[in-house]
C-alpha positions as CSV (number, residue, x, y, z in Angstrom):
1,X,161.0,33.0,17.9
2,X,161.8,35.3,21.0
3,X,164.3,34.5,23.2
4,X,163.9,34.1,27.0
5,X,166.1,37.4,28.0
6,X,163.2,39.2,25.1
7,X,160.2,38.1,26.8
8,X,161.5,39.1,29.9
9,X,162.7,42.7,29.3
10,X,159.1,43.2,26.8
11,X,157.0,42.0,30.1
12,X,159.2,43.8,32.9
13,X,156.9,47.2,32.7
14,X,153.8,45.3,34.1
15,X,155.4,43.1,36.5
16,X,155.8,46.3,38.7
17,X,159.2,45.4,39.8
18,X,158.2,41.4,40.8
19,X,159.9,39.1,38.6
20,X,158.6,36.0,37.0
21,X,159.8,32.3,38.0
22,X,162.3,30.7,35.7
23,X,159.3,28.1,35.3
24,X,157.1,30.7,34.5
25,X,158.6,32.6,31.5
26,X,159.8,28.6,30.4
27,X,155.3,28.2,30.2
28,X,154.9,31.3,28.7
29,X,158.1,31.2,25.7
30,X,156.1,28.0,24.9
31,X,152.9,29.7,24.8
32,X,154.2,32.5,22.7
33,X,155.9,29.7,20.4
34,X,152.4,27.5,20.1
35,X,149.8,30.9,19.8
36,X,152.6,32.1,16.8
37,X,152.5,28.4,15.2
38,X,148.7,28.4,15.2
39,X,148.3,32.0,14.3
40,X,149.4,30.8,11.1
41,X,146.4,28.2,10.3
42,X,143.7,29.9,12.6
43,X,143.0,33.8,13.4
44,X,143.6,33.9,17.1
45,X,144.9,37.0,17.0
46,X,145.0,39.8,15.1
47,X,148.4,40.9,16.1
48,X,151.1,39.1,13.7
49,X,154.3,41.2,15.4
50,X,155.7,38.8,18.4
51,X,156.9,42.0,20.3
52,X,153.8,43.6,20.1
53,X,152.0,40.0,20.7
54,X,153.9,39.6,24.3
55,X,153.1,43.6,25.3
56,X,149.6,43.4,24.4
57,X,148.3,40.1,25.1
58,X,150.9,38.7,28.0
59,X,151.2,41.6,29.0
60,X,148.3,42.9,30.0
61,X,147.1,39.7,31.3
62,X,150.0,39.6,33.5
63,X,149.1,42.8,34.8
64,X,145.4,42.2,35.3
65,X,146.6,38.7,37.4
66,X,148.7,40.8,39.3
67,X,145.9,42.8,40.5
68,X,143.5,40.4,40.7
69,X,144.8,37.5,42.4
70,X,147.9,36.6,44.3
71,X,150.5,33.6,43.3
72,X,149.2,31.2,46.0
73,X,145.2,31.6,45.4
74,X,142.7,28.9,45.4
75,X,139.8,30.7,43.7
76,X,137.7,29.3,40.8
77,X,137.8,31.6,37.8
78,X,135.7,32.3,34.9
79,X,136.9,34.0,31.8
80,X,134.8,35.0,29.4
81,X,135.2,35.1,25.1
82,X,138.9,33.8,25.9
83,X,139.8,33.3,22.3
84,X,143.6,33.0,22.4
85,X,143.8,32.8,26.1
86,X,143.9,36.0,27.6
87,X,143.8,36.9,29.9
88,X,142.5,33.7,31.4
89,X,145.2,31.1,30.8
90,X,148.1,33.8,31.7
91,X,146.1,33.9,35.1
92,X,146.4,30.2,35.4
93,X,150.3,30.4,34.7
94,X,150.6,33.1,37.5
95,X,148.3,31.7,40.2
96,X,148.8,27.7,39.2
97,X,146.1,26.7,42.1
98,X,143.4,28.2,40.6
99,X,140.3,26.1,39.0
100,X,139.8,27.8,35.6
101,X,137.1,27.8,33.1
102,X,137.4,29.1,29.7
103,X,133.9,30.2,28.0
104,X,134.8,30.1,24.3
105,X,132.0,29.2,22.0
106,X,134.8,29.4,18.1
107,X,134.8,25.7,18.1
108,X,138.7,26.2,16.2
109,X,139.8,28.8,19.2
110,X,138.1,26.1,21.2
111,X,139.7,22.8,19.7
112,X,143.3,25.3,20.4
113,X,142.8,25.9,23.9
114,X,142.6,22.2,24.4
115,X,145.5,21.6,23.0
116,X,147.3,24.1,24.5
117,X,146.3,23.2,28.1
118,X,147.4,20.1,27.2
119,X,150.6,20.7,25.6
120,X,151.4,23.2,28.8
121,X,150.9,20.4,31.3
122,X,148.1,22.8,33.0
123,X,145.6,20.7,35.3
124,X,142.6,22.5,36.1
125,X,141.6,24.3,33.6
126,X,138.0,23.4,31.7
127,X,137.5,24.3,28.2
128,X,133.7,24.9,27.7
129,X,132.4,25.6,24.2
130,X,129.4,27.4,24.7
131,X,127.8,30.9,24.0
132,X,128.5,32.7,27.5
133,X,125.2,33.7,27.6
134,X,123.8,29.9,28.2
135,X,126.7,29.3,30.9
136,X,125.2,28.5,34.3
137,X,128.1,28.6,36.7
138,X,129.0,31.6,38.4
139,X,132.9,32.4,40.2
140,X,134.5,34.4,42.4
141,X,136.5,36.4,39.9
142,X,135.4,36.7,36.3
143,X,137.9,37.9,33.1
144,X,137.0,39.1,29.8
145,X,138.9,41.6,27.2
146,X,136.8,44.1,25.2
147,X,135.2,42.1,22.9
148,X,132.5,42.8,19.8
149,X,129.3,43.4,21.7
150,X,130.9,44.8,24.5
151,X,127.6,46.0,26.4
152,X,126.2,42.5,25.9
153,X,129.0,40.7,27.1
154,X,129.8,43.2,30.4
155,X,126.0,42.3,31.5
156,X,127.0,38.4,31.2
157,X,129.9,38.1,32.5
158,X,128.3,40.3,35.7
159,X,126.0,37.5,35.5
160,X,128.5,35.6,36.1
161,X,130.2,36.8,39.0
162,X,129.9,35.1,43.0
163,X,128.2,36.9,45.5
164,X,130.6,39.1,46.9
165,X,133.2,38.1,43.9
166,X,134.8,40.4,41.3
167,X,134.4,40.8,37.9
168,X,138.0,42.2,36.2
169,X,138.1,43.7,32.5
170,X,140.5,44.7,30.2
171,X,138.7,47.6,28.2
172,X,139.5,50.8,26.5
173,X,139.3,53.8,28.4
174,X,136.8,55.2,26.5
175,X,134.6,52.2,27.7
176,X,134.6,52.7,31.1
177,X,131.8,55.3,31.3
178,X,129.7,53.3,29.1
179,X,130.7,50.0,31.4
180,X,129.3,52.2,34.7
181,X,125.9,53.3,33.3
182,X,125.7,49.5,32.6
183,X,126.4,47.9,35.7
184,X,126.1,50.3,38.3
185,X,127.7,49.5,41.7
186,X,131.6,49.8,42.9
187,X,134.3,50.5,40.1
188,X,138.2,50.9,40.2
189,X,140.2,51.3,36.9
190,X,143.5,51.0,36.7
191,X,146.0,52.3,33.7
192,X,147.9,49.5,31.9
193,X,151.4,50.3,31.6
194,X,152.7,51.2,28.0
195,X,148.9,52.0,26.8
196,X,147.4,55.8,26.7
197,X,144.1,54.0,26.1
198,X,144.1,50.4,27.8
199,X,142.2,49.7,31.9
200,X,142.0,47.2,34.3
201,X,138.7,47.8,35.5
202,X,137.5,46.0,38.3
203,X,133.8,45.6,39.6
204,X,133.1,43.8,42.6
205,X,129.2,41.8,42.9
């Protein structure tokens, strides 16, 4: 188990210098503590170091919410394949107003996102178990990590995305030229701290 003063100092390089609530690292060492408990019976994640678990995973998801929304936003979120979580329920923890789906068809990865919405007091969130592909609603922003299928799931989570809304990806950098051919239109990337080879890219509809 990591201790508060841990997560803290392992997360500080993608805060960019704007710390976390007190209430906000106390939701996330209880994440950390339920993901590692689970990990156990169910493959969430193929990461089994805690360290690396916070850097790669809160981490980055921190750092995508940072770019991609601000504390006090209202918008209605889709994320894509979230698995674990990520980055869609560490955007939920840093912008708390938000209306959040989570498209997760793993009944098991399914069944723990429940529970851990649950067991993190977070109101409006949705858990929908379904093959993104068949989901019909579309959002403002849209979140998904590199994922098997990657070209599949970059055209449907564009599918996904409001007119004039964004769709934000946590990729390698050596998917980005494959993720512009695909969807062609207006790109940013950004460079993840503490990664030669990890982006935020960002496409807006």
């Amino acid at each position: 188990m990591l201790e508060r003063r841990q997560i803290c100092d392992l997360l500080f390089p993608y805060l960019e210098g704007k710390p976390l609530s007190s209430e906000q690292i106390e939701i996330l060492s209880r994440y950390i503590d339920i993901l590692l408990r689970w990990n156990r019976v169910i493959n969430l994640t193929a990461i089994r170091q805690p360290e690396q678990i916070v850097r790669r995973h809160f981490g980055e998801s921190l750092f995508a919410a940072r770019h991609l929304l601000t504390p006090d936003a209202l918008a209605n979120v889709i994320d894509v394949g979230s698995g674990a979580g990520f980055p869609g329920v560490v955007l939920k923890i840093f912008a708390p107003a938000i209306s959040l789906t989570l498209v997760e068809s793993h009944g098991k990865k399914a069944t723990f996102l429940r529970e851990l919405s649950r067991t993190l007091h977070l109101s409006g969130v949705e858990v929908v178990q379904e093959r993104a592909e068949r989901f019909q609603k579309r959002a403002v922003l849209v979140t998904f990590r590199a994922v098997e299928r990657f070209e599949s799931i970059l055209r449907t989570a564009a599918s996904l995305v409001a007119s004039g809304g964004r769709l934000g990806a946590l990729i390698g950098a050596n998917q980005l030229t494959a993720a512009t051919s695909i969807l062609p239109g207006q790109w940013e990337s950004v460079a993840i701290p503490e990664s030669k080879s990890r982006v935020l890219a960002i496409w807006r509809a």
